[in-house]
N, C-alpha and C positions, 0 to 999 in steps of 0.2 A: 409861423402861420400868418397867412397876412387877415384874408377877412375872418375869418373863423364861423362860416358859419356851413362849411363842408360836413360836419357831423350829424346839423339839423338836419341838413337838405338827404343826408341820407337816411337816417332815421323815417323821418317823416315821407318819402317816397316809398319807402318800403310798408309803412304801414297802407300808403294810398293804393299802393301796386295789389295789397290784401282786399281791397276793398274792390278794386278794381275784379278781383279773381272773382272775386264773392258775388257778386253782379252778373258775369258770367256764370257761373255755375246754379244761379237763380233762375236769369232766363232760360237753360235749356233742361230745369227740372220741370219751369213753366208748361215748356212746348208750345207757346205762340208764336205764330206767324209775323205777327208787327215785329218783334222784337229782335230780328233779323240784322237789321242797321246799327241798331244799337248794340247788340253783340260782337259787330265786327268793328263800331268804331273803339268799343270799351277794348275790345283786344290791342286796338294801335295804340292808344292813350297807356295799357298795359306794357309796351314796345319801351314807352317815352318816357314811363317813371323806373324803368328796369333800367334804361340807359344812362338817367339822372343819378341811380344806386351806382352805377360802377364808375361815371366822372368822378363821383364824389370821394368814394372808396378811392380814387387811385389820386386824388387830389389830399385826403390825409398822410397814404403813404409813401407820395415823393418825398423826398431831399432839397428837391432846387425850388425858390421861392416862385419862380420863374411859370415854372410848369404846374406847381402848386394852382396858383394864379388862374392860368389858362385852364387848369382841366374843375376847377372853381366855376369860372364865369359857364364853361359849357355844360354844365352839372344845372347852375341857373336855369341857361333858358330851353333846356330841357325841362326843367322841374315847371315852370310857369307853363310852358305850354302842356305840359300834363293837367295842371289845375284847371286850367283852360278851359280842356277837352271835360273833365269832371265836369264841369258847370256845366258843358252841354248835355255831356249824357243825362245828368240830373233833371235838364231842362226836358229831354227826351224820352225820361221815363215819366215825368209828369203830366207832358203832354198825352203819351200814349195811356196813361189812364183815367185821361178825365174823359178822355171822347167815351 
């Protein structure tokens, strides 16, 4: 294994990808109308950390260091831009509640 940190980054996407659902299934128990944007961005952010869970999964169980490697880095910046997107949504739901 070269960086080893393919386990966290799945672990850890999968718990966000929970969180992500969980936000989802909040707003539309809500039934508010703002929260519209926010549902459909927390859905793509949900895209980004499910695609980060399966680089990572398939970066533990190559063979070749090679590909190891490759489907590692793309596992990354999947997983950052998922984090990303969280901080916005987080920014977006805070926003929408303080007005």
């Amino acid at each position: 294994m070269a960086n080893n940190t393919s386990p966290h980054i799945l672990t850890t996407s999968a718990n966000l990808l929970g969180f992500c659902l969980f936000v989802i299934t909040s707003l539309h128990i809500s039934n508010r109308i703002e929260t519209h944007v926010i549902d459909e961005f927390t859905s793509v952010i949900a895209i980004l950390l499910t695609c980060s869970c399966i680089f990572s999964f398939i970066s533990i169980r190559t063979k070749s260091i090679e590909r190891e490697n490759k489907f590692e880095t793309i596992a990354d910046y999947f997983f950052i831009s998922g984090l990303i997107g969280i901080l916005v949504i987080i920014l977006l739901i805070t926003m929408n509640y303080i007005k």
